[in-house]
C-alpha positions in Angstrom: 83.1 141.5 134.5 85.6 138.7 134.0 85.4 135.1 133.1 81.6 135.3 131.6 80.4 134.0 128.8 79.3 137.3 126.3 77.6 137.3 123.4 78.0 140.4 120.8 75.2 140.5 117.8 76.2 143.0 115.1 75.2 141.6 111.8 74.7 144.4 110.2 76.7 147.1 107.2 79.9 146.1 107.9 81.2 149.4 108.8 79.2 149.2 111.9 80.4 145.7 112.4 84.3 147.1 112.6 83.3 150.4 114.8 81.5 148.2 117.3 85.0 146.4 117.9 86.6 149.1 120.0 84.2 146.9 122.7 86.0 144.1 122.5 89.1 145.6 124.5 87.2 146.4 127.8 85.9 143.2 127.7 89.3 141.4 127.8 89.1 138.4 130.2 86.1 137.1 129.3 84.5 134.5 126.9 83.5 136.6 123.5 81.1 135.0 121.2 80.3 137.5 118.3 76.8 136.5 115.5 77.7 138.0 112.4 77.1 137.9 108.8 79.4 135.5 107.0 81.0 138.4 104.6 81.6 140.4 108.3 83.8 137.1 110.1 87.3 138.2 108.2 87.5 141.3 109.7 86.9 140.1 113.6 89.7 139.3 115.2 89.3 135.2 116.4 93.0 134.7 117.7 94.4 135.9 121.4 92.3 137.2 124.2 89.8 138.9 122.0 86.5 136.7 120.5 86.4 132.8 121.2 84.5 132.1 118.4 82.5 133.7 115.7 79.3 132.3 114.5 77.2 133.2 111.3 74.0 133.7 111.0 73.4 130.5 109.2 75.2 129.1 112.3 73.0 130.9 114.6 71.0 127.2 116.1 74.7 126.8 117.7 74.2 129.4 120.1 71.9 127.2 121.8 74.4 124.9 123.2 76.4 127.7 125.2 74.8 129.5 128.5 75.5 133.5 128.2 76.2 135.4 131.3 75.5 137.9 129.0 73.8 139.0 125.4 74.7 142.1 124.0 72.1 142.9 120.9 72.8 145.9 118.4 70.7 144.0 115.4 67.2 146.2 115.2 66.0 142.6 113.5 62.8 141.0 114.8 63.7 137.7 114.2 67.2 137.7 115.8 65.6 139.0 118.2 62.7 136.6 118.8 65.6 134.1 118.5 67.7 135.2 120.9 64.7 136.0 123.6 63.2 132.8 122.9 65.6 130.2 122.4 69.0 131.2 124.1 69.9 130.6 127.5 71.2 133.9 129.2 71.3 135.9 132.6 71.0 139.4 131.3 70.6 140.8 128.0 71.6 144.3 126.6 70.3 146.3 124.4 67.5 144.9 122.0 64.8 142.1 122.9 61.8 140.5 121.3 58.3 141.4 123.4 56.5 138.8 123.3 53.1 140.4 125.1 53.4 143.1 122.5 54.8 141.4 119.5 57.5 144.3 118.5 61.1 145.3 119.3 62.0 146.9 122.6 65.5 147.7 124.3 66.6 147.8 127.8 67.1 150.6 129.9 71.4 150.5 129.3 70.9 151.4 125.7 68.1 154.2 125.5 70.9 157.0 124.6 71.6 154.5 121.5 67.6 153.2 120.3 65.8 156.5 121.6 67.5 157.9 118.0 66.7 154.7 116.0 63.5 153.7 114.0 62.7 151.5 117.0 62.3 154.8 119.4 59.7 154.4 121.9 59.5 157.9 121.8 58.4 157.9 118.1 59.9 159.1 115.0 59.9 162.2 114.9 61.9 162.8 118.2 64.1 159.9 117.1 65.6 162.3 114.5 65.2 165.4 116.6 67.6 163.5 118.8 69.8 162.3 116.5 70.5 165.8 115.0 71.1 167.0 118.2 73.4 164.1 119.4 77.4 165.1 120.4 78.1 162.0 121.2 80.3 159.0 119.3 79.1 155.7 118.8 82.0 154.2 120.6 80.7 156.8 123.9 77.3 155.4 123.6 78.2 151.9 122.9 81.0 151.6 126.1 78.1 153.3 128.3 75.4 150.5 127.3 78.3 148.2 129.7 78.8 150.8 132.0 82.6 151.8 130.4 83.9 154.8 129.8 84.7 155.1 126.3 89.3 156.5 126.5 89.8 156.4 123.0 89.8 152.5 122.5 91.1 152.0 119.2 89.4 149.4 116.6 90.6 145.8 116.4 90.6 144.0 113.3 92.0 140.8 111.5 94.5 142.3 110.1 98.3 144.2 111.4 98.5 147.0 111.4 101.8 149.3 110.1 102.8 152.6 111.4 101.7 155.3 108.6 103.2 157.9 110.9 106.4 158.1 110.0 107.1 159.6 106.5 105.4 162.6 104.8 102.0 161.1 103.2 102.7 160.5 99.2 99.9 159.0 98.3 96.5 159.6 98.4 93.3 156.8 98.3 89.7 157.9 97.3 86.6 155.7 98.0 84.0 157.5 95.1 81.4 154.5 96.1 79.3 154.3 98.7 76.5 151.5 99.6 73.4 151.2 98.2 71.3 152.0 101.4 72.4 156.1 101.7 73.1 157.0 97.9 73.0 160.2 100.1 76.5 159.9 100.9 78.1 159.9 97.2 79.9 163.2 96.6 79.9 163.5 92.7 83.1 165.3 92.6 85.8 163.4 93.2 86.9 164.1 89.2 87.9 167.3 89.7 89.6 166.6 93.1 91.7 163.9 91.8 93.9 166.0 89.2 94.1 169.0 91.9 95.9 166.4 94.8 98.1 165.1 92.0 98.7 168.9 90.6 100.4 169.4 94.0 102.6 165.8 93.6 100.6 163.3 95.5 99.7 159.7 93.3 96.1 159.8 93.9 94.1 155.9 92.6 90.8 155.1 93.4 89.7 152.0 95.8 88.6 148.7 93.8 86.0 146.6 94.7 87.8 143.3 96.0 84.8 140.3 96.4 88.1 139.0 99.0 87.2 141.7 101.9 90.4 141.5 103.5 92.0 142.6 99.8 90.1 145.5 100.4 91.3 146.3 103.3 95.2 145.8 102.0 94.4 148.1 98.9 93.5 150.7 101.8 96.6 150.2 103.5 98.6 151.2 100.4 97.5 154.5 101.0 99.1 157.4 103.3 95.9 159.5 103.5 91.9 158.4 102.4 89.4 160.3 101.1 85.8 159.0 101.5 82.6 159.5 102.8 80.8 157.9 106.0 81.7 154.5 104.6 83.2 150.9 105.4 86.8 152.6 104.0 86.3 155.0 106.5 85.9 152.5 109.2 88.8 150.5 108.1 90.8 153.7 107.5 90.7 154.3 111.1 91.3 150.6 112.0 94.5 150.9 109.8 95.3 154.7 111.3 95.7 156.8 108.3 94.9 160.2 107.7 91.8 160.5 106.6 89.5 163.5 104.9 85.9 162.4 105.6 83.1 163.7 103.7 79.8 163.6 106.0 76.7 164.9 103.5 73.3 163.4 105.1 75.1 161.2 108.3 75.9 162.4 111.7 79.6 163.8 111.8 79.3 163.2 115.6 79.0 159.4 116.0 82.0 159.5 114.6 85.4 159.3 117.0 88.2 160.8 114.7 91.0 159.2 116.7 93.6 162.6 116.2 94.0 160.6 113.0 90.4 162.6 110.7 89.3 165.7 109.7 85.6 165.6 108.7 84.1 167.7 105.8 80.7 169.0 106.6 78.1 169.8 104.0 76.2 173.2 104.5 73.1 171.3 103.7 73.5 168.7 106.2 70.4 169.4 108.4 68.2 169.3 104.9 70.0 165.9 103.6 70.0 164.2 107.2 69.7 160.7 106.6 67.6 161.4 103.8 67.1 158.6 101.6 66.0 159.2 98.1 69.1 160.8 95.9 69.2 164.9 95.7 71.8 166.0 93.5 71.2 169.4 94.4 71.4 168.5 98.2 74.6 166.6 97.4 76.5 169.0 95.5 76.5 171.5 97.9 79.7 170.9 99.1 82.4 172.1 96.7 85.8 170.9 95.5 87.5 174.1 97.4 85.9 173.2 100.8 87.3 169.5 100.5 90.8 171.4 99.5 91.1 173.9 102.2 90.2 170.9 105.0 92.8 168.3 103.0 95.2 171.4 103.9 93.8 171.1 107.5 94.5 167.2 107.6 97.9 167.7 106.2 98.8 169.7 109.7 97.9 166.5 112.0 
C-alpha cells in the first residue's frame, strides 16, 4: 500500500483522535488526508511523511476535489457518513458507510472486531456490551487489523517533540481530577487525599489546568515526570509524551488500552457494575480507595 491517496475520519473526543495516530506510521509512503474537528488539527502531525493535509469538518466539501484509493471511517455519524458514501470519489472504503437501501449505519467486513462492540452492532445491543466486556484486545490491535497490519507497539505521533523523561528519577507528579462531560463515570473523587500522601513522600504534586490553547495543554503535561488520571485525553497525551503514568480505569475498558511499558492501570472492583455506565454513581465510583491507587503508584515507580 504505497503511493495512494487515504483518507482517515476520526472527528471524534480528542483522545480517540490522538490513539488512532499510531496508524499513521504503517501507512508511511502514501498520501494521508485526515477530517477532523477543528479543536483536534493541533495535535496531528501535518509536516514530513506523515498527513498531507488536514481538513475540518467545516472544510469537509473539499474532499470532493481529491479521488481516494482509499476511505478509512471511524466516525459512527450518519451524516459524515451519507457524505462520504454519497458524494466522495473512492475505490474502497473501510470501516463505516451510509446504506442507502436501508437508511442506517453499517460497516465493512475489515472492521467487525471494532463495530460488533459499538452502538452500531449488527448483532444488537446487548451482545455489543457482552463483547466489549469480554474484549483483550487494544484499540491500536483492532485498529492496524481493519488494514490488515499487525499492530508492534507503534507509538503515537503528535504535533509536538517529544523529550526523553527516562533519564532522571521522577520528581514530580501531574494529576488530571477532570474528566469530560460524556462519562462523569470516570471521575475518581479522591484525588484530595492522594495529593498530600505523594507530596508526604517528597514528590511536587499540581494539578493539570484547563488551557483553551490545546497544545498548552499538552506542554503543562510535559512538565510532569509521572501522571495521574483516568481514561482521559491526558492519558492519551501522556503516552504520546512517554511518561509514567498511573491510570485509573472505573467504568471503561482497561484492555483497549496499549500501556506502551510506560502505564500501570488501576482497576476498580466494581468495574463490571460501572461499565460504561452513564448516569453518575458515587457509590459505584468510590469503590476504589486511596490505598489501592498507592500500592499500584509503588508498582509504577519500579518501571
Amino acid at each position: 500500500m504505497k503511493n495512494k491517496n487515504i483518507l482517515i475520519v476520526k472527528i471524534g473526543a480528542l483522545g480517540d483522535v490522538v490513539r488512532t495516530t499510531p496508524i499513521l506510521r504503517v501507512l508511511r509512503g502514501n498520501r494521508i488526508y485526515w477530517l477532523t474537528s477543528k479543536k483536534a488539527i493541533p495535535l496531528l502531525p501535518s509536516k514530513g511523511y506523515f498527513i498531507k493535509k488536514i481538513f475540518s469538518v467545516e472544510e469537509i466539501n473539499k474532499l470532493k476535489n481529491i479521488k481516494f484509493d482509499l476511505v478509512i471511517n471511524l466516525e459512527e455519524d450518519l451524516e459524515i457518513a451519507k457524505f462520504i458514501t454519497k458524494e466522495l470519489i473512492y475505490k474502497k472504503i473501510i470501516g463505516v458507510f451510509y446504506s442507502e437501501k436501508e437508511n442506517k449505519l453499517r460497516y465493512t467486513k475489515e472492521s467487525k472486531k471494532w463495530y460488533d462492540m459499538s452502538l452500531i452492532s449488527e448483532l444488537g445491543l446487548k451482545k455489543a456490551n457482552k463483547l466489549k466486556w469480554e474484549n483483550k484486545l487494544s484499540y491500536q490491535e483492532i485498529l492496524f487489523s481493519m488494514i490488515g497490519k499487525k499492530f508492534k507497539g507503534e507509538e503515537y505521533v503528535i504535533n509536538y517533540k517529544v523529550r526523553n523523561n527516562f533519564k532522571n528519577k521522577p520528581k514530580i507528579v501531574a494529576i488530571e481530577k477532570n474528566v469530560g462531560e460524556r462519562w462523569p463515570m470516570k471521575r475518581w473523587p479522591f484525588y484530595h487525599f492522594l495529593k498530600p500522601k505523594l507530596e508526604k513522600m517528597g514528590y511536587k504534586v499540581f494539578y493539570l489546568k484547563y488551557y483553551r490553547d490545546i497544545i498548552d495543554y499538552v506542554r503543562e503535561i510535559d512538565k510532569c515526570d509521572i501522571l495521574i488520571c483516568g481514561d482521559t485525553l491526558a492519558m492519551h497525551l501522556g503516552l504520546a509524551l512517554k511518561k509514567k503514568i498511573l491510570a485509573i480505569f472505573i467504568c471503561t475498558s482497561p484492555s483497549e488500552i496499549y500501556d506502551y511499558g510506560m502505564m500501570v492501570k488501576v482497576v476498580s472492583p466494581k468495574l463490571k457494575q460501572a461499565f460504561y455506565k452513564k448516569s453518575y454513581d458515587r457509590k459505584l465510583v468510590s469503590a476504589l480507595k486511596v490505598k489501592d491507587v498507592l500500592s499500584k503508584f509503588y508498582e509504577l515507580l519500579k518501571l
